[in-house]
C-alpha positions, 0 to 999 in steps of 0.5 A: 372746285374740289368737292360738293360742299365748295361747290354748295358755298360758291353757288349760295354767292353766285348763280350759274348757268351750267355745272359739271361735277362727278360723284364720288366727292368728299363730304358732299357726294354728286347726287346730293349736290345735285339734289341741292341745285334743284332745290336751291338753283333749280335755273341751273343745267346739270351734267354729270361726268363720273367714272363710276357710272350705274344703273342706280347713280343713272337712275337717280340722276335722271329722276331729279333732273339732268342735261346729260350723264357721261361715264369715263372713259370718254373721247374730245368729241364726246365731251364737245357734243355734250357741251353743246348740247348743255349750251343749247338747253340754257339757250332755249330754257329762258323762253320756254319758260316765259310764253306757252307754246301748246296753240300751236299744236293742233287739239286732237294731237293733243288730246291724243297725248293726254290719252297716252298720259292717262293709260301710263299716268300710274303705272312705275317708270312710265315716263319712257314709254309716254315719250315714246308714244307721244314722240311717234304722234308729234314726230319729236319732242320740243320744249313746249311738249315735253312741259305739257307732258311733265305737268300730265305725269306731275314732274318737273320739266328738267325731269322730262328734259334729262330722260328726252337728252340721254336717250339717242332714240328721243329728238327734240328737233323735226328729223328729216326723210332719212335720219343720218347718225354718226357714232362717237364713241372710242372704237369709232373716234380712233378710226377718225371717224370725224373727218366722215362727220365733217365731210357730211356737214359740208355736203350736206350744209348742215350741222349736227342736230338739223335737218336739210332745207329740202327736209331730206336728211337730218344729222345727230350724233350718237355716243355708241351704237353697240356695232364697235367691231365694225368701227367707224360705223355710220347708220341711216334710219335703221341700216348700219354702214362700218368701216366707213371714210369720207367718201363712202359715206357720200356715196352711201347718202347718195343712195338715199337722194 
């Protein structure tokens, strides 16, 4: 469609799993587009593509609830691992909304997050520093967490979910020994970058986002790493790598076994 308000008349008519839409449009502009699925369709992921991105549009877009926020320029590998990862969150949405999973966490883990909410709970933008919190007492922050946390601050799960996927330092998967990401950004894209990420998924027999069945290493991708000069880069834990090509990048992880 070519604006919000197309969008707005398609989607009284029809449901949809996943949209995409920028924000400057005519009529209808992105956020409140995205104000009205909440409203009205509030099943339904979001991601939002723009080539005017701020800190404001960020703001209000992870406030009302988001997969995912990608400013342009970007690279096809970029797009892919968002689209993927949108396509993951509508696939683990549905049961996560029809079955509680908090039993499955032991009461002192829990009480402990309850803690965490209670010292932040009033405090203005402390939806971050909860999550880091209760991220270093689970180890990550999968579904059934991230709702218990958004009903302890009074939000909404998708609320929760946006800030948890924008932000490479949250998972919302175990991670392994030695985390391992790979940087797609531009410098890093140009420099083939993904024929190292590619020869590390067949080595290790992982894809992005899992973690080796010994629990030694795990795998994310990551959309700038901030180390562009020393393109492609590659950082395990906290140590960077640059310059690096499928076979240094083995041989670098061997270093880890």
């Amino acid at each position: 469609v070519l604006g919000g308000k197309e969008a707005i008349l398609r989607m009284e008519q029809t449901a949809y799993d996943l949209v995409f839409t920028d924000l400057k449009m005519p009529e209808v502009d992105g956020i409140t587009l995205i104000r009205w699925i909440k409203q009205k369709r509030p099943e339904t992921g979001i991601v939002i593509i723009t080539g005017y991105p701020s800190q404001d549009t960020i703001k209000d877009a992870l406030e009302v609830g988001i997969i995912d926020y990608v400013p342009k320029p970007f690279t096809p590998a970029v797009l892919l691992d968002v689209t993927q990862r949108a396509v993951e969150w509508i696939r683990r949405k549905a049961p996560v909304e029809k079955k509680e999973k908090d039993g499955e966490f032991p009461p002192s883990m829990l009480q402990e997050i309850d803690r965490v909410i209670k010292q932040y709970k009033n405090k203005p933008g402390s939806s971050i520093p909860v999550l880091q919190r209760c991220q270093q007492i689970v180890g990550y922050l999968p579904p059934e967490i991230q709702k218990y946390i958004a009903k302890g601050l009074n939000l909404t799960p998708a609320q929760i979910h946006s800030i948890v996927s924008f932000y490479s330092f949250f998972t919302m998967k175990p991670r392994g020994d030695h985390n391992i990401r790979i940087c797609l950004g531009t410098a890093c894209y140009v420099k083939r970058v993904e024929e190292s990420l590619n020869k590390i998924k067949a080595e290790l027999k992982i894809e992005v986002g899992d973690v080796t069945p010994d629990k030694k290493f795990s795998l994310e991708t990551v959309r700038c790493l901030g180390a562009c000069g020393l393109a492609p880069v590659m950082v395990i834990d906290e140590e960077t790598f640059g310059a690096v090509n499928p076979k240094k990048v083995m041989e670098i992880i061997e270093g880890y076994a």
